[in-house]
PADOFI-732623 format. One record per residue: residue in one letter; y, z, x of N, C-alpha, C, O, CB in turn; residue number from 1. Coordinates in steps of 0.2 Angstrom, whole numbers. Glycine has a CB too. Layout:
res:n_c2:n_c3:n_c1:ca_c2:ca_c3:ca_c1:c_c2:c_c3:c_c1:o_c2:o_c3:o_c1:cb_c2:cb_c3:cb_c1:n
A:Y:Z:X:Y:Z:X:Y:Z:X:Y:Z:X:Y:Z:X:NUM .
...
This chain:
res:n_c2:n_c3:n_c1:ca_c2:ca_c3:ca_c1:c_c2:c_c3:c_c1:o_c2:o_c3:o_c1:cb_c2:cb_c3:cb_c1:n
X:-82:-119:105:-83:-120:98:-76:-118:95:-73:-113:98:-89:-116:96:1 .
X:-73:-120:89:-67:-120:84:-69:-117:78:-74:-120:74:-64:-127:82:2 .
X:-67:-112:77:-68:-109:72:-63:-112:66:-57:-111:65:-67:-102:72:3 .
X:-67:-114:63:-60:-118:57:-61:-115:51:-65:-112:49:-61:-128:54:4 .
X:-55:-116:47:-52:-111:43:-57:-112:36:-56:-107:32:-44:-113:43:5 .
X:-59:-115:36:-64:-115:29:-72:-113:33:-77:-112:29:-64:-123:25:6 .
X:-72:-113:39:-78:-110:40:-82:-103:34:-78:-99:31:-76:-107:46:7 .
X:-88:-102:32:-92:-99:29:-95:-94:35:-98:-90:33:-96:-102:23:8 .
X:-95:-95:40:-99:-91:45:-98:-85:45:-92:-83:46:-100:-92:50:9 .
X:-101:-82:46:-101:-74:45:-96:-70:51:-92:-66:50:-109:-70:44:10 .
X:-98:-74:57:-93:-72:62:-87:-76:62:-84:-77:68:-97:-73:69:11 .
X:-84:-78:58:-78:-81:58:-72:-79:57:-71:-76:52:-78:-85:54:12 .
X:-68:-79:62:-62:-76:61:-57:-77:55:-52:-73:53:-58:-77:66:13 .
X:-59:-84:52:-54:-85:45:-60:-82:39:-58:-81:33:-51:-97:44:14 .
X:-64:-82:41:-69:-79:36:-66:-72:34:-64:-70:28:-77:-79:39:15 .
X:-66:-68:39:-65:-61:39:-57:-59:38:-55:-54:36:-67:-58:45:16 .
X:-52:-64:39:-46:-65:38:-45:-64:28:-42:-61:24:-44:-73:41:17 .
X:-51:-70:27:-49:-73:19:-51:-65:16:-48:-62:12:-56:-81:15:18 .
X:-57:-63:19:-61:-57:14:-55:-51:12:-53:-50:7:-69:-52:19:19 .
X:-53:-48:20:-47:-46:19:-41:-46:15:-38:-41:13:-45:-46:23:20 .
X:-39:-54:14:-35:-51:10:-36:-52:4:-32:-50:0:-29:-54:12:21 .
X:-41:-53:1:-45:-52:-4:-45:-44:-7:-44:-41:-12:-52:-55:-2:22 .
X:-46:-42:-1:-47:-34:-1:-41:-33:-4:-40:-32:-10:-48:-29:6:23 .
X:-34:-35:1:-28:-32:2:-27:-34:-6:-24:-30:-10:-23:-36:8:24 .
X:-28:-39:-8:-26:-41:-15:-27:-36:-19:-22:-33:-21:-32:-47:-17:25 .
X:-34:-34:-21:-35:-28:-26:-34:-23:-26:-35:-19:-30:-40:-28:-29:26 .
X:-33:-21:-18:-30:-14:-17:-22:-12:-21:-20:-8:-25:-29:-14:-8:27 .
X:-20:-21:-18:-11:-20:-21:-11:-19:-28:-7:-15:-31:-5:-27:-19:28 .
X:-15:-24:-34:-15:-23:-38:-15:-17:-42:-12:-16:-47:-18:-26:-38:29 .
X:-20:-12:-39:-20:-7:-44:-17:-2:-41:-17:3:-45:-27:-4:-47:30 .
X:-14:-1:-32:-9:2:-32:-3:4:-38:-1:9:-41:-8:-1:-28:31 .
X:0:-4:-38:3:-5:-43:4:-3:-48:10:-5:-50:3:-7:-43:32 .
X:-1:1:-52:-1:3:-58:-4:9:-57:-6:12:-62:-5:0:-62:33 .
X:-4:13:-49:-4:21:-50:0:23:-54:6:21:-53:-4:25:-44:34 .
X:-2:27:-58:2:31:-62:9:30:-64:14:34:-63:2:36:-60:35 .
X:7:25:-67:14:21:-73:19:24:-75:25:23:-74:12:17:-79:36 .
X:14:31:-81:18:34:-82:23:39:-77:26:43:-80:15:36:-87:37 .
X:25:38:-68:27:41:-66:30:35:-61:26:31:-59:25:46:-64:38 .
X:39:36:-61:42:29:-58:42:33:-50:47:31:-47:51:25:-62:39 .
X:38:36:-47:38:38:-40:37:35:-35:40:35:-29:35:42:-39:40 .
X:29:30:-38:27:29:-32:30:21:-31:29:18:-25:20:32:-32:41 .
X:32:18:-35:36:14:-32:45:13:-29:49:9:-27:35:10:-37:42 .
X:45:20:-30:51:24:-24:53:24:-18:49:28:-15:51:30:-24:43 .
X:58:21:-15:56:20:-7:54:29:-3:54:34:-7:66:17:-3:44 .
X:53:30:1:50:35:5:58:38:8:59:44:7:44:32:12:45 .
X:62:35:10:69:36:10:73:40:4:77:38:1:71:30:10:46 .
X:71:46:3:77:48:-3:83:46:-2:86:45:-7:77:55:-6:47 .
X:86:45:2:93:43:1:93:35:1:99:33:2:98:47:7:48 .
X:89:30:1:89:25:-3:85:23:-9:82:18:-10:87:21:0:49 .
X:86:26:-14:85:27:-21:89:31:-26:87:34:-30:81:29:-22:50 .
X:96:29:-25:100:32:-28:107:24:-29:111:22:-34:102:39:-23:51 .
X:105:21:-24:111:13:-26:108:10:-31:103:13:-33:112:6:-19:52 .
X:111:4:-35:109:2:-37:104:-4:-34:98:-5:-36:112:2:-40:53 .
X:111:-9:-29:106:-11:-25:100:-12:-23:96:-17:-23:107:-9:-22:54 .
X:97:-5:-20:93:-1:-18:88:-2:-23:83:-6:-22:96:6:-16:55 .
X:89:2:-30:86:2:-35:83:-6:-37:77:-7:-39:90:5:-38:56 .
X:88:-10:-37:87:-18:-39:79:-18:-36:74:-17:-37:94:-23:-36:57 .
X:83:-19:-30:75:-22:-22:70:-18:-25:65:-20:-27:76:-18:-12:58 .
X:70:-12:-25:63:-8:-27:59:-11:-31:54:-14:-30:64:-2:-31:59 .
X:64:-11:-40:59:-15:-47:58:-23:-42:53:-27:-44:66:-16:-57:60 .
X:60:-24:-38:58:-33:-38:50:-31:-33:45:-34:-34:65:-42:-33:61 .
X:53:-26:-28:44:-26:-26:39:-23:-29:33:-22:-26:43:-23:-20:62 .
X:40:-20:-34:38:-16:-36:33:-23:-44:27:-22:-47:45:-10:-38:63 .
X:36:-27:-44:35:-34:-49:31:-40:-47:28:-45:-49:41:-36:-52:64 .
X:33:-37:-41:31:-44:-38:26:-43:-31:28:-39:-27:38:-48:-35:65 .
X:19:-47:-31:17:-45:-25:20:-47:-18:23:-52:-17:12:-46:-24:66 .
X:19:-43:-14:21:-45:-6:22:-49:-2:27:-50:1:18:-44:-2:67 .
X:15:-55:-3:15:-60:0:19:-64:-4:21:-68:0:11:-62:1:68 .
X:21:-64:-11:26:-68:-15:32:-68:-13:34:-74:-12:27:-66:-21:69 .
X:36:-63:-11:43:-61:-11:45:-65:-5:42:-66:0:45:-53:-10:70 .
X:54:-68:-9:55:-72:-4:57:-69:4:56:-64:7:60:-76:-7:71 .
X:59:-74:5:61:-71:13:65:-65:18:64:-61:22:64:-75:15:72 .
X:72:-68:11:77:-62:8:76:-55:6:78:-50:9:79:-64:2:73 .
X:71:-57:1:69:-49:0:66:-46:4:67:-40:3:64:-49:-5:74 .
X:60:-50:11:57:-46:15:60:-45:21:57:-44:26:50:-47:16:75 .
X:66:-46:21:70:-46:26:76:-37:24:79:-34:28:75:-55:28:76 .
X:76:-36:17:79:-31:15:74:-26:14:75:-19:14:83:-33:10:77 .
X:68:-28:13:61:-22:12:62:-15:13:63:-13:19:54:-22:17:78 .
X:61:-11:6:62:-3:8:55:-3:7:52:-6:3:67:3:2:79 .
X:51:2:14:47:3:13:44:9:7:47:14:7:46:3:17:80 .
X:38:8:3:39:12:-2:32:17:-4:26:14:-3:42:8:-8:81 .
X:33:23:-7:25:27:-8:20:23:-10:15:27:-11:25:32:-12:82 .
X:20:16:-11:16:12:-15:12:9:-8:6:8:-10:21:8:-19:83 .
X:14:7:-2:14:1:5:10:10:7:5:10:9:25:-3:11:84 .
X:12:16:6:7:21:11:0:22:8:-5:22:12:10:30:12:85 .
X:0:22:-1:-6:22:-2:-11:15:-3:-17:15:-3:-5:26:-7:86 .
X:-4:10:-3:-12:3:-1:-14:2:7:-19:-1:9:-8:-7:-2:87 .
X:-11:5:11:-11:6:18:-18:9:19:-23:6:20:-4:12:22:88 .
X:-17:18:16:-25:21:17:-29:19:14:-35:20:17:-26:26:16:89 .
X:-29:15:7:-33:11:5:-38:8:6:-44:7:3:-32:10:4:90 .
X:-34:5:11:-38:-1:15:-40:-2:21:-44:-6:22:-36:-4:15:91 .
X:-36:5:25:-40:5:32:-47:12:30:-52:13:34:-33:7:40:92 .
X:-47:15:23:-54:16:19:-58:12:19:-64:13:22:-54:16:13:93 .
X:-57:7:16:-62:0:13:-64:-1:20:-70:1:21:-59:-8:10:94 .
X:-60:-4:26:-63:-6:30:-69:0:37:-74:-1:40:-56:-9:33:95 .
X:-65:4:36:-70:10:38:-76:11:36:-80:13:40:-68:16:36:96 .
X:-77:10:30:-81:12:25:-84:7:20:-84:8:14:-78:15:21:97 .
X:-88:1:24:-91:-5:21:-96:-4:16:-96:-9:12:-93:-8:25:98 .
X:-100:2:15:-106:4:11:-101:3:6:-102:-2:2:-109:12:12:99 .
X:-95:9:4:-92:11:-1:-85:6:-3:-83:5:-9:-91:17:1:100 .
X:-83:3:2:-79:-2:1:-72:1:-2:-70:7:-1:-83:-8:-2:101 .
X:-67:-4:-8:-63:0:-12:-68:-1:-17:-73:-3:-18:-56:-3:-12:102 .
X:-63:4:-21:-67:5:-30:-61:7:-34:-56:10:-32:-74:13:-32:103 .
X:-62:5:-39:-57:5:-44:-54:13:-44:-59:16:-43:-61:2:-50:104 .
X:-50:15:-45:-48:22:-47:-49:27:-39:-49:33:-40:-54:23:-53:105 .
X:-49:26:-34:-48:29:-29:-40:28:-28:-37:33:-26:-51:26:-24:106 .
X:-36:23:-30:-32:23:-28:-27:31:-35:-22:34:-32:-29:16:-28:107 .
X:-29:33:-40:-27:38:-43:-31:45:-40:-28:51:-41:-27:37:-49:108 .
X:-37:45:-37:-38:51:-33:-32:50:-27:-29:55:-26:-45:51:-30:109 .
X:-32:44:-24:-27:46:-18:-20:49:-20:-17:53:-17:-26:38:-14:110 .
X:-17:45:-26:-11:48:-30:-9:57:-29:-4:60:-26:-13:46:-38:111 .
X:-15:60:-32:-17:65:-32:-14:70:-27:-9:74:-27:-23:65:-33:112 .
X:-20:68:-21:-19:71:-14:-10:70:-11:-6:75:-9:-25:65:-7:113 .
X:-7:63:-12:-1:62:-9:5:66:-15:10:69:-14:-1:52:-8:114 .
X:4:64:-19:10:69:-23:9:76:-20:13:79:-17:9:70:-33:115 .
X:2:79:-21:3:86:-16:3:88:-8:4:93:-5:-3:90:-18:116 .
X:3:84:-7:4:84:1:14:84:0:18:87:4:0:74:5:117 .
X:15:80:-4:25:80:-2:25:86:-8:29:91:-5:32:71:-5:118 .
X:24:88:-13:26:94:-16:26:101:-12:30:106:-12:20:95:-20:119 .
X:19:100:-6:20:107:-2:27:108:2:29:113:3:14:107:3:120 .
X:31:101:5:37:104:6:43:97:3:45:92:6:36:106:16:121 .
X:44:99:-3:50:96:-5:55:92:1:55:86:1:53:101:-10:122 .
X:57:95:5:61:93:9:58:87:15:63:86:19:64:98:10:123 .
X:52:86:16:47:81:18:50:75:18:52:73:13:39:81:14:124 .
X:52:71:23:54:64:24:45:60:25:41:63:29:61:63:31:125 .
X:44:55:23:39:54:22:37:49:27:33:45:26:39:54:17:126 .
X:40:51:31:42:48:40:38:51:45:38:50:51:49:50:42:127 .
X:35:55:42:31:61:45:27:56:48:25:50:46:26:67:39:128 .
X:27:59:56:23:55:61:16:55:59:13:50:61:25:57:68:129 .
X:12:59:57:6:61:54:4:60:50:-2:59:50:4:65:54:130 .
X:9:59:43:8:60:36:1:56:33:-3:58:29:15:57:34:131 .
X:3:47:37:-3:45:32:-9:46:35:-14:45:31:-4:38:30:132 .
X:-10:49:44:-17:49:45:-20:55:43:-26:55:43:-19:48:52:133 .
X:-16:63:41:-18:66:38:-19:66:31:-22:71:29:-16:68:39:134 .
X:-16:62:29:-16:58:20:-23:57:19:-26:59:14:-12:51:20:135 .
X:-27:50:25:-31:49:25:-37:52:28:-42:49:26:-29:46:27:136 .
X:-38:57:31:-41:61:33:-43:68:26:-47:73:28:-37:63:39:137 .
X:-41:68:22:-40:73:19:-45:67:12:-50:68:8:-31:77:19:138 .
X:-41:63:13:-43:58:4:-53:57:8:-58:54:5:-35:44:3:139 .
């Protein structure tokens, strides 16, 4: 049997494909507007790529634009940024967690946890081999 891509069946792989990025969709959305009034979390995880301009340029265009938008160019220069860790836990949440799914405003509880998690040690690269599953574990 062929699973085709407009399939509606519940065991469908393009089915569970679409739902997903549906998810992924409104996760990135209000990522995106964690806490506006702080330009952090669209800041690469790299502090010493946030200081070029360059650097800076790429940021505001991912930061404006969603993911799957950006051209090729752009995702071939991709700084990964605090924004990509907290849609990350976000969403392997939702998926964990089908009862509860995502909800609006988890992503500023998650904000919360992740600013105090790098506060506790300012000098924290956020490379931390643990960082988001402890991130997540904790949210």
């Amino acid at each position: 049997m062929v699973d085709h891509p407009l399939s509606r069946a519940t065991d469908s792989v393009w089915n569970t494909f679409y739902k997903d990025q549906e998810l992924w969709d409104e996760i990135e959305k209000d990522v995106k507007r964690t806490r506006s009034d702080m330009e952090y979390f669209y800041l690469c995880t790299d502090p010493a790529r946030n200081t070029s301009s360059a650097d800076l340029m790429q940021l505001q265009r991912q930061h404006d634009t969603k993911k799957q938008d950006l051209k090729p160019e752009h995702l071939k220069n991709y700084l990964e940024t605090h924004e990509d860790n907290l849609h990350r836990v976000l969403f392997i949440y939702a998926k964990l967690n089908p009862g509860i799914k995502y909800v609006q405003g988890m992503n500023e509880v998650l904000a919360v946890l992740y600013y105090c998690f790098l506060i506790q040690d300012p000098n924290c690269v956020v490379s931390n081999k643990y960082f988001e599953s402890d991130l997540f574990f904790t949210f």
